[in-house]
C-alpha positions in Angstrom: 53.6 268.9 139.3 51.6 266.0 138.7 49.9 264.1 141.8 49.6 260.6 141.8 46.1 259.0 142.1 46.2 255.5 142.5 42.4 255.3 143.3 41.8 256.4 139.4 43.6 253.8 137.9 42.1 251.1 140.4 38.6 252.3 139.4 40.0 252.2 135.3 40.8 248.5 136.0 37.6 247.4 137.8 35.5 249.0 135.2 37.8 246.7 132.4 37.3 243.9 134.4 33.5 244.9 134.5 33.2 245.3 130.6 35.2 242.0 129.9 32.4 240.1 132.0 29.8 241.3 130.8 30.6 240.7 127.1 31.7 237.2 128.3 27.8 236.7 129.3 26.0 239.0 126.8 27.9 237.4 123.8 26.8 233.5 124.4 23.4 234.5 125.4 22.7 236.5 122.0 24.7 233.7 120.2 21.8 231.4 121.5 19.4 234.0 120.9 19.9 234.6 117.4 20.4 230.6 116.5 16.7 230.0 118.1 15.8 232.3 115.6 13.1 231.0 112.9 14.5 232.1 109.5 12.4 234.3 107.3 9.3 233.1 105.2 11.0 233.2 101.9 8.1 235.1 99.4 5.8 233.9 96.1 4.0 235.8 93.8 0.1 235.1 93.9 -0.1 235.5 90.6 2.2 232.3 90.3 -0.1 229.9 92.7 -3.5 228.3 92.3 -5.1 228.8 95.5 -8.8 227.5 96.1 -11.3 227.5 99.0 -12.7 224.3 100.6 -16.6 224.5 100.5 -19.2 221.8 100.9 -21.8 220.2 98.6 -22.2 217.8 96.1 -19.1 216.6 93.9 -19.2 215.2 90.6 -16.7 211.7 90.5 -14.7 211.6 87.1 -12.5 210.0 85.7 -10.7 211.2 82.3 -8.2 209.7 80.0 -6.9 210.4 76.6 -7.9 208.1 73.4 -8.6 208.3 69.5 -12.1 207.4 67.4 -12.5 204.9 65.5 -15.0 203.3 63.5 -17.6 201.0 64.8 -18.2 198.6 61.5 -14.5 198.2 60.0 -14.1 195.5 57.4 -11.1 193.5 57.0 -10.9 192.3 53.0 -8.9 189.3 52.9 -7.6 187.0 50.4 -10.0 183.9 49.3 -7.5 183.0 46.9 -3.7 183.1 45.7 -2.8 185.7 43.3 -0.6 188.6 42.0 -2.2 192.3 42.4 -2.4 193.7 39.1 -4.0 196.9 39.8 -4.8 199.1 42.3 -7.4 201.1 41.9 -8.2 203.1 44.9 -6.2 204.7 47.5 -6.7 204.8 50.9 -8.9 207.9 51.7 -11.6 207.3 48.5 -15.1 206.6 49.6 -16.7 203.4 48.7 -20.0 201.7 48.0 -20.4 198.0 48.7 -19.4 197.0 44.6 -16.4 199.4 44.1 -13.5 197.2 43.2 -10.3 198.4 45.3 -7.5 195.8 43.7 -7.5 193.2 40.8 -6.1 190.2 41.4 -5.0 187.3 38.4 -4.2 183.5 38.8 -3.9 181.8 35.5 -4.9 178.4 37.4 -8.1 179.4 38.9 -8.6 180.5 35.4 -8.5 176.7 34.3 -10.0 175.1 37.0 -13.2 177.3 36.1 -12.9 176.2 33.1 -12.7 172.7 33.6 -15.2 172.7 36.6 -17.5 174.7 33.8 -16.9 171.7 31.0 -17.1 168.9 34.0 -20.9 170.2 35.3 -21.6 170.4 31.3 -20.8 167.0 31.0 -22.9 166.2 34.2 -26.1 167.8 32.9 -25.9 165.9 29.6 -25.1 162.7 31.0 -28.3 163.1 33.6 -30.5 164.2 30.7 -29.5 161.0 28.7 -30.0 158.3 31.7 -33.4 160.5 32.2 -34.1 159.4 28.6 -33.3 155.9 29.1 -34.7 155.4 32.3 -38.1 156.9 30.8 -38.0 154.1 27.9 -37.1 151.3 30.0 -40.1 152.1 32.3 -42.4 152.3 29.1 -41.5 149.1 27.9 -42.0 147.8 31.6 -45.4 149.5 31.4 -45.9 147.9 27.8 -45.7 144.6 29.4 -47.3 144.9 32.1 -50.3 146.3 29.9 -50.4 143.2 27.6 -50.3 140.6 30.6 -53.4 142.5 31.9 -54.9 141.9 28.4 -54.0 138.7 28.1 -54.9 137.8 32.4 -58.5 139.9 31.3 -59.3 137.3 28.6 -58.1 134.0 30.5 -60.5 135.2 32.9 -63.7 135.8 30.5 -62.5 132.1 28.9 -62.7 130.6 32.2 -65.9 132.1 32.9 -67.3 131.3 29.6 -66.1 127.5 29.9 -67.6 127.2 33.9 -70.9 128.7 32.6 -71.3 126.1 29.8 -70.1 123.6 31.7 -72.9 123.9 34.5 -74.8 123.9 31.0 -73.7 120.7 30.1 -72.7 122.0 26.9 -68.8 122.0 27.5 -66.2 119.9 28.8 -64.7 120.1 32.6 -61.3 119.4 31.2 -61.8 123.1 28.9 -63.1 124.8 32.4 -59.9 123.4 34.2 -57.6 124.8 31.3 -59.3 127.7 31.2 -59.3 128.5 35.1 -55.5 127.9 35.5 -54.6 129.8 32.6 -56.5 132.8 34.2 -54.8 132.5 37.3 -51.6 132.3 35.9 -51.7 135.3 33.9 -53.2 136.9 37.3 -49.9 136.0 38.6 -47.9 137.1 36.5 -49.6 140.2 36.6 -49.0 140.7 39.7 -45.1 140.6 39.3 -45.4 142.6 36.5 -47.1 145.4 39.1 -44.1 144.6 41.6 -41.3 144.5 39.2 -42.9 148.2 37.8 -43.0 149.9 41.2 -39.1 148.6 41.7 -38.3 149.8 38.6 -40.1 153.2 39.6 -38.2 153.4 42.7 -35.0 151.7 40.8 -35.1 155.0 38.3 -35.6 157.6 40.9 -32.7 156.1 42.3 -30.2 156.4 39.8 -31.5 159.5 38.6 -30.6 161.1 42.2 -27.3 159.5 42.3 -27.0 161.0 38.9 -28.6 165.0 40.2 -26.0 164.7 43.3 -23.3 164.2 40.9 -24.4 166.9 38.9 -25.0 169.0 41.9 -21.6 168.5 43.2 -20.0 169.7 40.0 -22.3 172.2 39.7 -20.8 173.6 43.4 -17.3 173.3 42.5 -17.9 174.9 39.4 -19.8 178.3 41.5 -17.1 177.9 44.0 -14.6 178.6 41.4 -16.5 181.1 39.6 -16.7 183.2 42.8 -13.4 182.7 43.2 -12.5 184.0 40.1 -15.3 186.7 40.7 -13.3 187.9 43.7 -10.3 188.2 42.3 -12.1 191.8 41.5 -11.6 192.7 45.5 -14.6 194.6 46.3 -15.4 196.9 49.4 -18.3 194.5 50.5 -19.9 197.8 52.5 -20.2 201.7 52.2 -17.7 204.1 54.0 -13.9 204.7 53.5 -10.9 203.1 52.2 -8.3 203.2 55.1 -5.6 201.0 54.7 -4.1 199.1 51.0 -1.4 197.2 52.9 -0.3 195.6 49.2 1.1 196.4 46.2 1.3 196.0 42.7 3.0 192.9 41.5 2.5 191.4 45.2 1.8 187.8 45.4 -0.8 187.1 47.8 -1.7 184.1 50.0 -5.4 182.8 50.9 -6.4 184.9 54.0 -4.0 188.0 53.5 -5.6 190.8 54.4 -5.7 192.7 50.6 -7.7 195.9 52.7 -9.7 197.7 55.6 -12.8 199.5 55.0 -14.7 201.6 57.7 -17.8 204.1 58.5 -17.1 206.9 59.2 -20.4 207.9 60.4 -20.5 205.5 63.1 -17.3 206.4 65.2 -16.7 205.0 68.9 -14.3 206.1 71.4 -11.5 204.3 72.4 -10.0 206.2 75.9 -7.2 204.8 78.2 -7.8 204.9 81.8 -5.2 205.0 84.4 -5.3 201.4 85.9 -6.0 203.0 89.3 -9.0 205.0 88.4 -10.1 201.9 86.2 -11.5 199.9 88.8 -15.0 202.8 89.3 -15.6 202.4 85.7 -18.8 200.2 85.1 -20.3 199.5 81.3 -23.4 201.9 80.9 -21.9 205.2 82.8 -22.2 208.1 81.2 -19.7 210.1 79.9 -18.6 212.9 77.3 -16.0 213.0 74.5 -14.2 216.2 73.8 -13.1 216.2 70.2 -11.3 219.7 70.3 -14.5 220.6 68.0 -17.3 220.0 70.4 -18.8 217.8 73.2 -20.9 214.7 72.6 -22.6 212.8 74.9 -22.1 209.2 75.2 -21.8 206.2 77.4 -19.5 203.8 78.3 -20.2 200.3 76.2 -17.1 198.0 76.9 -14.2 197.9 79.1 -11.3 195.5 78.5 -10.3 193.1 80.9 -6.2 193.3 80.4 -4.4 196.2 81.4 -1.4 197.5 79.1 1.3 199.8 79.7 -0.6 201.4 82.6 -3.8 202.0 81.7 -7.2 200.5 80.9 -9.0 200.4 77.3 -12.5 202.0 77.4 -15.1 202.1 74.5 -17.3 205.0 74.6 -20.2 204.6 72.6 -21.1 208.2 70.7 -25.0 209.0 71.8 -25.5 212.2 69.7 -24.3 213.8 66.2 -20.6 214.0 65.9 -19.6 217.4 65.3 -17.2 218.5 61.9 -14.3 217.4 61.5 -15.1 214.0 63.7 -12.8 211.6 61.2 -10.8 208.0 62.6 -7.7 208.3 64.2 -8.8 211.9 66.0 -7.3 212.3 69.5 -10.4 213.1 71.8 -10.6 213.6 75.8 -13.5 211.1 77.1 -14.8 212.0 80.7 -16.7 209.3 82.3 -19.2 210.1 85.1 -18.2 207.9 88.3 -20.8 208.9 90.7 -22.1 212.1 92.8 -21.8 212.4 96.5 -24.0 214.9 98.0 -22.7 216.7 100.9 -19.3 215.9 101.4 -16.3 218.8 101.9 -14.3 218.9 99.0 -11.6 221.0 97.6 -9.9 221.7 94.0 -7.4 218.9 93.0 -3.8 219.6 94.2 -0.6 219.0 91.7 0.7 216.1 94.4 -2.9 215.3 95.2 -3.7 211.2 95.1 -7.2 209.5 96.5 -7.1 208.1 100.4 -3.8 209.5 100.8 -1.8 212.3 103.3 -0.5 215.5 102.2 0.8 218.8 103.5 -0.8 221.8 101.9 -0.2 225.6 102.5 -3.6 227.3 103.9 -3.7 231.0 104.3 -4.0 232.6 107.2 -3.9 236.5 108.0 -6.0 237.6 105.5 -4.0 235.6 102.8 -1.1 237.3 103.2 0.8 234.3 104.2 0.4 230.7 104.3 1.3 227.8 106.6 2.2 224.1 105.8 -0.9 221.8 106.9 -1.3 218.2 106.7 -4.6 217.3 104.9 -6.3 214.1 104.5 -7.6 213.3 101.6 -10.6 210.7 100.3 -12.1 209.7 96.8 -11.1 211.5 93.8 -12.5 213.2 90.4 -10.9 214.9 87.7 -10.6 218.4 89.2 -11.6 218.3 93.0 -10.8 216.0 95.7 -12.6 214.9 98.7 -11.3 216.6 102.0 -11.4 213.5 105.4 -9.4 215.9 107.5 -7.5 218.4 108.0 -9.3 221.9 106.5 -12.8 223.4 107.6 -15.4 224.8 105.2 -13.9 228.2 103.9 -10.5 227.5 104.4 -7.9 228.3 101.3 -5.6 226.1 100.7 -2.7 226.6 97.2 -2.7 223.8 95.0 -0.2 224.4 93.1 3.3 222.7 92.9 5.2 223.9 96.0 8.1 221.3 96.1 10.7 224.4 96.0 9.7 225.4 99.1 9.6 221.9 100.8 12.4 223.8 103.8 9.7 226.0 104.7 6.7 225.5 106.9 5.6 229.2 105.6 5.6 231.5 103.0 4.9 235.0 102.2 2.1 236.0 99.2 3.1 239.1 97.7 
């Protein structure tokens, strides 16, 4: 028979009562345990990261923008005359010397008014030629005159002097000597005006005869401005290089001061790089700097910079210092690099994606042995195209990744696999 043991079942309950206690305590405290928990580094491939050391020494400033080349001496051909393109007779691309004609132009009026400027100056020349003639004759009969009053003034005189001397002689009569001597001095008189009345009409024919040459001269201009006119209605290049732009075509009328074509050298390219407007402000004329042309390097320096900022950026002429290398042509995208300055001795670093001058980031440095990286803030100071100055925040040999971590912007660390 069975024997009751109330003891057992008193120890059975206590020992419940136990276990229900002890899981109402263990349970909250591993609850709270397990939410303190950090999570787990979440892991990136090295192979996927840029990660550079922090070392000390002198860094290069740069600055680098895109741009084109383009020619130094371009030539704008305009219009110095209305007219209708005929023909065009080079295309854009054909090399030029100084008398190539590119386009001919025709204006039936310009035609006539050379020809009447040419008939007008004709007239001019003829007419000056025929006033010289009688200018020339009126002076000699002038000089005629004048010569035959000296005559006559040279014999009053020798009278008078013949009729004083025989007077004193008592041989002629005082009333002869008196008609003698004041016909001498009349004719001396009136040779005087004759010698005043020839140098006015001297002065009285150079005077007409340059009113006459100005009026010649003036037709003479009109008629060379018409002939150059019609002269350059045979548009010429006007210097040696390339033909770049024909913005007309045949049949076109054209307007005075229409721009009929462009003409550049192509030996003498320039750079033309935009700047970002916040780098702009380090750039100073004379720098040196270097243009990548995808075919080679050339040395240059920096020879304007323009005052107006557009769409972000700052225009900057790079003068070329040294041969262009093949393949240099207008309108070639380059790379231009402009030297800023070089700071000896600072701490420095490689560039980071999110990196910006005089500004705060948060980088991941490595620590145990590279394995894994931790989230540091780093100050950062002036700038250059590929490294950055380090104010704070890293020590010399510290590695740092530079690469875009935004994905991991939850994590203060991360595992390198």
């Amino acid at each position: 028979m069975d024997i009751a043991r109330p003891d057992l079942a008193r120890k059975k309950k206590r020992r419940r009562y136990i276990y229900i206690a002890s899981a109402l305590v263990v349970v909250p405290l591993l609850t709270i345990g397990v939410s303190r928990l950090k999570p787990a580094a979440p892991s990136v491939e090295r192979s996927t990261v840029w990660v550079d050391t922090v070392r000390r020494g002198e860094m290069l400033r740069q600055v680098r923008g895109l741009g084109t080349l383009v020619p130094e001496d371009i030539r704008w051909i305009p219009a110095t005359t209305e007219g209708r393109v005929e023909r065009n007779i080079l295309k854009p691309g054909a090399t030029v010397k100084p008398d190539s004609i590119i386009l001919e132009l025709s204006n039936p009026d310009l035609d006539q008014q050379l020809l009447n400027a040419e008939w007008a100056l004709k007239k001019s020349d003829a007419e000056l030629a025929n006033l010289r003639v009688q200018l020339d004759s009126q002076f000699l009969d002038q000089r005629a005159i004048q010569a035959q009053i000296q005559s006559d003034a040279t014999q009053a005189r020798l009278e008078s002097e013949r009729d004083d001397a025989l007077q004193k002689l008592d041989i002629g009569s005082e009333l002869n000597a008196k008609i003698s001597r004041a016909r001498s001095e009349s004719l001396t008189t009136r040779l005087d005006i004759e010698k005043q009345r020839l140098a006015i009409a001297e002065k009285a024919t150079q005077a007409q005869l340059a009113a006459k040459q100005a009026e010649v001269e003036q037709n003479r201009a009109m008629y060379e401005l018409r002939r150059r006119q019609r002269e350059a209605l045979h548009v010429r290049a006007g210097i040696a290089g390339v033909l770049q732009v024909v913005p007309v075509e045949v049949g076109q009328q054209v307007a005075p001061g229409a721009n009929l074509a462009r003409v550049a050298d192509p030996k003498r390219l320039k750079a033309e790089v935009r700047i970002p407007e916040t780098q702009a402000k380090d750039v100073l004329i004379g720098q040196k700097a270097e243009v990548d042309t995808r075919n080679g390097v050339v040395a240059g320096h920096v020879a304007r910079i323009d005052p107006s900022v557009q769409n972000g950026t700052v225009t900057v002429d790079i003068t070329i210092d040294g041969a262009l290398p093949q393949g240099a042509r207008p309108d070639l995208s380059v790379d231009g690099t402009i030297e800023i300055e070089r700071l000896a001795s600072i701490l420095f670093v490689g560039r980071p994606v999110q990196g910006q001058p005089n500004s705060t980031v948060s980088l991941f440095k490595l620590f145990d042995g590279g394995n894994e990286a931790v989230r540091t803030r780093v100050e950062l100071g002036r700038s250059s195209v590929n490294t950055i100055e380090v104010v704070g925040g890293l020590q010399v040999g510290d590695q740092v990744i530079l690469s875009d971590m935004s994905a991991w912007d939850a994590y203060d660390r991360v595992r390198l696999n």
